[in-house]
ZAFIRO-244648 format. One record per residue (C-alpha): x, y negated, z negated; residue number from 1. Coordinates in Angstrom, 2 decimals. Layout:
! ZAFIRO-244648
+---------+---------+---------+-----+
:       X :       Y :       Z :  nr :
+---------+---------+---------+-----+
:       X :       Y :       Z : NUM :
...
+---------+---------+---------+-----+
//
This chain:
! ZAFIRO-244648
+---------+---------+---------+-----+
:       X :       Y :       Z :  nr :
+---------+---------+---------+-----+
:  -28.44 :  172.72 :   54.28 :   1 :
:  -30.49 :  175.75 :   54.77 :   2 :
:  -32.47 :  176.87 :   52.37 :   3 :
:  -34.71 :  179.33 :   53.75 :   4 :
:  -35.18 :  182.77 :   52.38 :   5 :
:  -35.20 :  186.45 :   54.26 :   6 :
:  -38.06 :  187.69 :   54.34 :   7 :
:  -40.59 :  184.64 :   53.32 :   8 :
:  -42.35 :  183.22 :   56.34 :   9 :
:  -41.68 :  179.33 :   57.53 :  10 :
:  -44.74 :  178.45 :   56.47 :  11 :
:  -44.70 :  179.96 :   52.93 :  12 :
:  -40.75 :  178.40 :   53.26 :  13 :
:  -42.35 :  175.12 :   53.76 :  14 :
:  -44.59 :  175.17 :   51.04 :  15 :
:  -42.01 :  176.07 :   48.60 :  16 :
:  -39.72 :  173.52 :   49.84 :  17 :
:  -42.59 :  170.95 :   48.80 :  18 :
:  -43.27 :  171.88 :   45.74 :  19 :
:  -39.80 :  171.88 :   44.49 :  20 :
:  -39.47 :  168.15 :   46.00 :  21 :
:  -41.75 :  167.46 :   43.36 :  22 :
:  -40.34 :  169.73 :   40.62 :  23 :
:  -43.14 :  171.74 :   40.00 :  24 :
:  -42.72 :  174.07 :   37.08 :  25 :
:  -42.15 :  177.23 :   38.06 :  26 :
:  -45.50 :  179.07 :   36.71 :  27 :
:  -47.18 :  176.52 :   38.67 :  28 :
:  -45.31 :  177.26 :   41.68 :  29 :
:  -46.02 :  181.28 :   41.07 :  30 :
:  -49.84 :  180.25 :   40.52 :  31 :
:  -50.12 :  178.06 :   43.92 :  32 :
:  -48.72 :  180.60 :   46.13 :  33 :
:  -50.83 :  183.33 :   44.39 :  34 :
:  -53.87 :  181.06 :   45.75 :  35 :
:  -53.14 :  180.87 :   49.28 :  36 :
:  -52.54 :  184.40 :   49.24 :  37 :
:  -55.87 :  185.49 :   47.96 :  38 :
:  -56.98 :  183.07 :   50.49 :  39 :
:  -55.14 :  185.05 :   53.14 :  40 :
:  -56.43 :  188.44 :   51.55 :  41 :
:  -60.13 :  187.17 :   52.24 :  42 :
:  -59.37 :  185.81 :   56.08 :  43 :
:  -57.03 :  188.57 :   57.07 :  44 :
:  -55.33 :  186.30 :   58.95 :  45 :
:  -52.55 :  183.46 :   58.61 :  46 :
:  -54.10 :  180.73 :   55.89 :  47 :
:  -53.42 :  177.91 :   57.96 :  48 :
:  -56.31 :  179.09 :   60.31 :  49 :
:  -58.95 :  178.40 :   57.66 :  50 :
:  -61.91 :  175.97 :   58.43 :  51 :
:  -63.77 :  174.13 :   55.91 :  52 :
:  -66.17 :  176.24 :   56.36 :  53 :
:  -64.15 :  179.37 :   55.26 :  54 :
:  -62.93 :  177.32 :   52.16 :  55 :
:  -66.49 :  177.17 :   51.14 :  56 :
:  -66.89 :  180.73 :   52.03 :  57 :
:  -63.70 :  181.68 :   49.72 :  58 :
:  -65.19 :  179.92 :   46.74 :  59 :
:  -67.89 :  181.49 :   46.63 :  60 :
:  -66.49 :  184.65 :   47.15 :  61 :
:  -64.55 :  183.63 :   44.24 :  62 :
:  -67.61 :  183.22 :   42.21 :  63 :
:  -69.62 :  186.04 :   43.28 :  64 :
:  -66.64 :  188.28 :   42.30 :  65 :
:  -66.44 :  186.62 :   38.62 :  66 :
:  -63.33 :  184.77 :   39.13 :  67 :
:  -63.50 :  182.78 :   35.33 :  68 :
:  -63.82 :  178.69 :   35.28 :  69 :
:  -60.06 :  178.21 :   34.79 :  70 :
:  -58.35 :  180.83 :   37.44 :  71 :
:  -61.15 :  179.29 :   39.74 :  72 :
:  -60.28 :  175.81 :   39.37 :  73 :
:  -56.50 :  176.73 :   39.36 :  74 :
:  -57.16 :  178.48 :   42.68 :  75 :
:  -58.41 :  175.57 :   44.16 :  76 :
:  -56.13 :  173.47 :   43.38 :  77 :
:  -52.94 :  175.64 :   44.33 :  78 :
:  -55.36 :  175.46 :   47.52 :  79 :
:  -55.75 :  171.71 :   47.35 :  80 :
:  -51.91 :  170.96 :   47.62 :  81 :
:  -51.35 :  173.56 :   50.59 :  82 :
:  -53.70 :  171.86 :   52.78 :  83 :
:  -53.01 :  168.49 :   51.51 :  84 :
:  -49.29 :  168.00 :   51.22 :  85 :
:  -47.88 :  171.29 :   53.21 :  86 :
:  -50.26 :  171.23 :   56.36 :  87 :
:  -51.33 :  167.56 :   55.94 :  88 :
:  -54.74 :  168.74 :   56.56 :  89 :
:  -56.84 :  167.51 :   53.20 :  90 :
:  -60.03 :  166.48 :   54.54 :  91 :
:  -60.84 :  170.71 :   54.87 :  92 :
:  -60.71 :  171.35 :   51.11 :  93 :
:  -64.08 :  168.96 :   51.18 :  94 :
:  -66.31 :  171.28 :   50.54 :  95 :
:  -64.76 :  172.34 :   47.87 :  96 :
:  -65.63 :  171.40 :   44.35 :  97 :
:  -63.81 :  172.28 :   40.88 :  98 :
:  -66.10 :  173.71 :   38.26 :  99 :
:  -67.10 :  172.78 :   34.68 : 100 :
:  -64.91 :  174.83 :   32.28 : 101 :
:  -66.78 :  175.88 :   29.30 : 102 :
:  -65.76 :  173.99 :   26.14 : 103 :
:  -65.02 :  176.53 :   23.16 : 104 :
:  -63.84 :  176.18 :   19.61 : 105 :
:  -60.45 :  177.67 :   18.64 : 106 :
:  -60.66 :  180.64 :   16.00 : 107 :
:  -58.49 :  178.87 :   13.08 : 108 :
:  -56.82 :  181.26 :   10.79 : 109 :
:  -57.25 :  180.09 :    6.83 : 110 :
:  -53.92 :  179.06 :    4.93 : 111 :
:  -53.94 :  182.30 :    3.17 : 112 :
:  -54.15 :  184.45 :    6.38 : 113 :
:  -51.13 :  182.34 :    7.89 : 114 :
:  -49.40 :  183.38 :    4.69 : 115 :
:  -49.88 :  186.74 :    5.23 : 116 :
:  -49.56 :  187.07 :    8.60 : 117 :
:  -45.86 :  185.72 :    8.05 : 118 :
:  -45.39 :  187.57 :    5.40 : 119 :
:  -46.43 :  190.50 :    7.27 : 120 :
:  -43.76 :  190.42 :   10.05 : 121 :
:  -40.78 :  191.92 :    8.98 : 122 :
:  -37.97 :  191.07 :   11.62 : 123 :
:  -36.37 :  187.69 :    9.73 : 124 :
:  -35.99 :  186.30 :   13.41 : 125 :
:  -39.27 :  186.84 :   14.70 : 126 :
:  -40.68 :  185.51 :   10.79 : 127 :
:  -38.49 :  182.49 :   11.35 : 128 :
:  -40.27 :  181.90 :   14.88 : 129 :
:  -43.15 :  182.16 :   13.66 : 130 :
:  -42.85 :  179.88 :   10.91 : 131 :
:  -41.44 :  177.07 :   13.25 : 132 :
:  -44.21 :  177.86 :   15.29 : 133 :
:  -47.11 :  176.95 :   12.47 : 134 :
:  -44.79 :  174.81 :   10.31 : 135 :
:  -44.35 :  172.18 :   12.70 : 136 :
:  -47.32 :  172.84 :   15.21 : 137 :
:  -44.87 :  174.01 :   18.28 : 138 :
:  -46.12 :  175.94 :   21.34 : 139 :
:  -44.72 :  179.41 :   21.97 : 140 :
:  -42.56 :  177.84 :   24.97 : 141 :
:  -41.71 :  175.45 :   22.82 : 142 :
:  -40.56 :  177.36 :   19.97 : 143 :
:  -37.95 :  179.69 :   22.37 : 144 :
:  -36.62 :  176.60 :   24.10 : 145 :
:  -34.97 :  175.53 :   20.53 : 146 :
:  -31.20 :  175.28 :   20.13 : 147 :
:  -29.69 :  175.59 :   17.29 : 148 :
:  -28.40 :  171.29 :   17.67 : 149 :
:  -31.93 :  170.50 :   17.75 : 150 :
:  -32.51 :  170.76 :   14.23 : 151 :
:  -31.36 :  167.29 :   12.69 : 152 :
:  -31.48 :  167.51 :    8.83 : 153 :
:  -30.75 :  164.37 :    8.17 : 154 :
:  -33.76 :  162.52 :    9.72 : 155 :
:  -35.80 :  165.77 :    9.28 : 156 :
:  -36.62 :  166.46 :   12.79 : 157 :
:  -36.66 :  169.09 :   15.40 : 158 :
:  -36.14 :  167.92 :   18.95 : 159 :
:  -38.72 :  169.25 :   21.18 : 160 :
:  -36.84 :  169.11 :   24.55 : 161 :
:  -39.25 :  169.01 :   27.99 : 162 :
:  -42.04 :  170.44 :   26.21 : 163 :
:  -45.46 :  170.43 :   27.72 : 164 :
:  -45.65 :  167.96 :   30.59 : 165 :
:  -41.74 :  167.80 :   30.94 : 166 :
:  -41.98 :  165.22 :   27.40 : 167 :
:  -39.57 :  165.07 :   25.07 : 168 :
:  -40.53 :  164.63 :   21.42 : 169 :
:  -39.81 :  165.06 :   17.54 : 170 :
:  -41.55 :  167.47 :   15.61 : 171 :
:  -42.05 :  167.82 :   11.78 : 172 :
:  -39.09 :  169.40 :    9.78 : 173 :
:  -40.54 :  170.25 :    6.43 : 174 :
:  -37.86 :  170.96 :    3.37 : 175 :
:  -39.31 :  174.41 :    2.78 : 176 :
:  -38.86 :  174.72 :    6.92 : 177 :
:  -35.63 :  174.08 :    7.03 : 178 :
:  -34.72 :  176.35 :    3.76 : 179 :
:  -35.47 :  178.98 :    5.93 : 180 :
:  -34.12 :  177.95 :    9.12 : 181 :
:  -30.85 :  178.29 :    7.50 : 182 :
:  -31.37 :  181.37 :    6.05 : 183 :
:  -32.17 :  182.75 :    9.02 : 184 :
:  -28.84 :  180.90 :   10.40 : 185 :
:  -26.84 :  182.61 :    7.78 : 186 :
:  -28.11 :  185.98 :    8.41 : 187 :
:  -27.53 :  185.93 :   12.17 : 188 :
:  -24.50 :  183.82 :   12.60 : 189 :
:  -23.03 :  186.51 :   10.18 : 190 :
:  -24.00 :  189.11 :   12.82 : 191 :
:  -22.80 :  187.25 :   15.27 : 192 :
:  -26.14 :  186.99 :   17.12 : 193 :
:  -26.24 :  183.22 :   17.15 : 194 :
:  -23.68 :  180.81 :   18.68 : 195 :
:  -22.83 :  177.16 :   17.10 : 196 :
:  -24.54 :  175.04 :   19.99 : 197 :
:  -27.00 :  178.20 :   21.56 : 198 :
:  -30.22 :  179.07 :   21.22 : 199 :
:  -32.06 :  178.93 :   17.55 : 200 :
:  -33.74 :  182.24 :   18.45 : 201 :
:  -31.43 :  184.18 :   20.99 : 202 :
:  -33.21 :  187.44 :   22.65 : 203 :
:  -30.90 :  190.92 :   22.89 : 204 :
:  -28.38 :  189.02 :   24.67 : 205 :
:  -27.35 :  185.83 :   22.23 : 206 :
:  -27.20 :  183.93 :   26.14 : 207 :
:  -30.67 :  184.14 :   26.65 : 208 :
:  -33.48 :  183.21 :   24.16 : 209 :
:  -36.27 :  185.50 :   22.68 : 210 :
:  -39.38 :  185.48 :   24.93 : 211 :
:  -42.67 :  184.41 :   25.40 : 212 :
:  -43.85 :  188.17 :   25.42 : 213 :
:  -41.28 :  189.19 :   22.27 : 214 :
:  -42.98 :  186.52 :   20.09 : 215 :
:  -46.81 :  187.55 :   21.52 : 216 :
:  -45.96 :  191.05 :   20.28 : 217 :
:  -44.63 :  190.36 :   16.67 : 218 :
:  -47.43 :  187.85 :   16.01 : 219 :
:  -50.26 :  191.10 :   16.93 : 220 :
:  -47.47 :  193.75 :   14.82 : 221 :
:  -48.16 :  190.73 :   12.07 : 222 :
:  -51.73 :  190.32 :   12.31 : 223 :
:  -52.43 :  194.08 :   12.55 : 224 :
:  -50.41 :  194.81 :    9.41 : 225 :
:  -51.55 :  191.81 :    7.51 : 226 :
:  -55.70 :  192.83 :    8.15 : 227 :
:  -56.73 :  190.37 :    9.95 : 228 :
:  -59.29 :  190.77 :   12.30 : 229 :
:  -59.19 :  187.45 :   14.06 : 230 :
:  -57.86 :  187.24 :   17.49 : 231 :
:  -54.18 :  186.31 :   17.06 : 232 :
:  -52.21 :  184.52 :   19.36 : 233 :
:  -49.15 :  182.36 :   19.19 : 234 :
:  -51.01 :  179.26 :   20.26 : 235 :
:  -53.37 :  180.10 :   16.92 : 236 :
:  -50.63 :  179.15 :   14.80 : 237 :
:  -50.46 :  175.72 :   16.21 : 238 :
:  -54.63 :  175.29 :   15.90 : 239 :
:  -53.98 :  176.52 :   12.68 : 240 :
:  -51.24 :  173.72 :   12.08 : 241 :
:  -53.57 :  170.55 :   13.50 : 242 :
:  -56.69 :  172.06 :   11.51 : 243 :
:  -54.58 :  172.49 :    7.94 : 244 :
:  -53.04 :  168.49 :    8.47 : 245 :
:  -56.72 :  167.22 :    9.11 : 246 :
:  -57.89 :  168.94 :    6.00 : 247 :
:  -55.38 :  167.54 :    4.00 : 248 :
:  -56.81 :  164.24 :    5.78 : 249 :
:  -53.70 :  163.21 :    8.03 : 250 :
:  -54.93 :  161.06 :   10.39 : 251 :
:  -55.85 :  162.25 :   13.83 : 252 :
:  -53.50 :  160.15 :   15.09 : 253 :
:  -50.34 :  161.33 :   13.88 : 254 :
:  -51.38 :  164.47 :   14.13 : 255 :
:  -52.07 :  163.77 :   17.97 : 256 :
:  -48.48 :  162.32 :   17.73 : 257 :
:  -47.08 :  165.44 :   16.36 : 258 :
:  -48.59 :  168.06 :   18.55 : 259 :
:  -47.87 :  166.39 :   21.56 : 260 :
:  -51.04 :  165.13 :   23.07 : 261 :
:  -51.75 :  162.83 :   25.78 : 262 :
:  -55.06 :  161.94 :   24.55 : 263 :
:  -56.76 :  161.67 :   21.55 : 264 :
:  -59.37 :  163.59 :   22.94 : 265 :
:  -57.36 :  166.85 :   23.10 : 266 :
:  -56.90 :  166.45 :   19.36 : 267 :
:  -60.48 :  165.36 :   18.28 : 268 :
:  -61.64 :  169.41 :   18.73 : 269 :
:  -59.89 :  169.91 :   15.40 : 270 :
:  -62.09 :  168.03 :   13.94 : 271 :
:  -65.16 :  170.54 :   14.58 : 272 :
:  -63.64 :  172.93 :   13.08 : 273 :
:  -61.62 :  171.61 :   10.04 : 274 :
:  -63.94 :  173.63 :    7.43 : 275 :
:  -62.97 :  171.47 :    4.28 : 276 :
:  -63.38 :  168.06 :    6.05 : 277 :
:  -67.42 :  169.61 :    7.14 : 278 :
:  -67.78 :  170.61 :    3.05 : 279 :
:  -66.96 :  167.30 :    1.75 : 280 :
:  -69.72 :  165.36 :    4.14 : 281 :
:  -73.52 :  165.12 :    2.01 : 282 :
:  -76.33 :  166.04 :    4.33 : 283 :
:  -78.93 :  163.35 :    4.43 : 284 :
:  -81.56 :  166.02 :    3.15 : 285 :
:  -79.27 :  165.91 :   -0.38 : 286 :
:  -79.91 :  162.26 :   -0.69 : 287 :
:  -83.79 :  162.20 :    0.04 : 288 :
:  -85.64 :  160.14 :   -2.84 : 289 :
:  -87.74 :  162.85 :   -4.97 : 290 :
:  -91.42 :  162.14 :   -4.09 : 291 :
+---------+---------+---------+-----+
//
């Protein structure tokens, strides 16, 4: 079967033919062919012609121009598969070397500014996302991709389907959660904006489901209105979630379990900045024998 495209070269055809062998996602797929072009950009000619040389050049072209830690390293590595896997060529990425990403604390929002942040968005859809979103520690992609048969009452679970990493997994339903999941299915079935087996949170068209973008904008609208000064973002919610559980001294492992993560590693950050776990430890000075 043919399934090249007008207007793509064969050798950008071929590279998109290997990455969907492998199923890449399809951000991943945007973000590797982004790379070779900036690597075309900077040799004005066909990538394939690059030495090793040239790679090393590129890099630090990269660097000199400010290119940040993470779009560096994702550059190289979109890189790293196109001379790898699509030209078979490896051994020139060599002289090329991925860079140490700065490690940085999330900004955690206090229980009472999640409160009013929520209570500070007025669409009942977009407060309903949102609540998901910090009530059971759910990524923004995460929170779209529900359907409306993923909530199971009865074992108090909401099925997180090819989340992060193509996993599946359960996430927390909380009685108070699900109170308002079906008031918010009440309200919009009523309207007729949300269909017995579609999506929990359908976008204009009840076919599709809210975006990405929709949610990003009604969590700043909420933040703005509420006074809070923090930078917001969707993925705050869910720090926010993992930082409130540790407080209230879940253990890190469940709470790993909940959110997803591979490694217990990824979840340990919470635990520099879990404010009420940090006031309950006594400081060796405190304990000193008086002289």
């Amino acid at each position: 079967m043919n399934r090249s495209t007008p207007g793509i070269t064969p050798l950008r055809q071929r590279m998109l033919e290997d990455m969907h062998l492998r199923k890449l996602e399809p951000k991943t797929q945007t973000c590797y062919v982004r790379a070779v072009r900036r690597l075309a950009e900077f040799l004005e000619r066909s990538p394939d012609t690059a030495t090793a040389e040239e790679l090393r050049l590129f890099q630090l072209h990269l660097v000199d121009q400010g290119t940040s830690p993470i779009t560096l390293n994702a550059t190289l590595t979109g890189l790293k598969f196109f001379f790898s896997v699509t030209l078979g060529r490896g051994e020139l990425m060599a002289k090329t070397s991925s860079v140490r990403v700065p490690q940085t604390l999330p900004v955690v929002l206090s229980r009472e500014e999640v409160a009013r942040l929520i209570g500070a968005v007025t669409n009942l859809k977009h407060q309903t996302a949102l609540t998901v979103a910090y009530g059971a520690g759910l990524r923004a992609g995460e929170v779209i991709a529900l359907k409306v048969g993923d909530i199971d009452s009865q074992r108090m679970t909401l099925r997180v389907e090819q989340g992060k990493g193509a996993k599946d997994r359960y996430a927390m339903l909380s009685p108070l959660l699900l109170e308002r999941l079906r008031a918010w299915w009440r309200v919009a079935h009523a309207q007729g904006k949300i269909f017995h087996k579609g999506w929990l949170f359908p976008g204009l068209d009840p076919m599709d489901p809210l975006t990405a973008r929709q949610l990003n904008r009604a969590i700043l609208a909420g933040a703005n209105a509420a006074g809070i000064d923090k930078r917001v973002t969707m993925h705050s919610l869910r720090h926010a979630f993992a930082t409130h559980l540790l407080e209230q001294k879940v253990d890190i492992r469940v709470i790993q379990v909940l959110l997803g993560h591979k490694k217990l590693e990824t979840t340990s950050i919470y635990t520099h900045v879990a404010t009420a776990v940090l006031r309950e430890v006594v400081s060796p000075l405190d304990v000193l024998p008086t002289p």
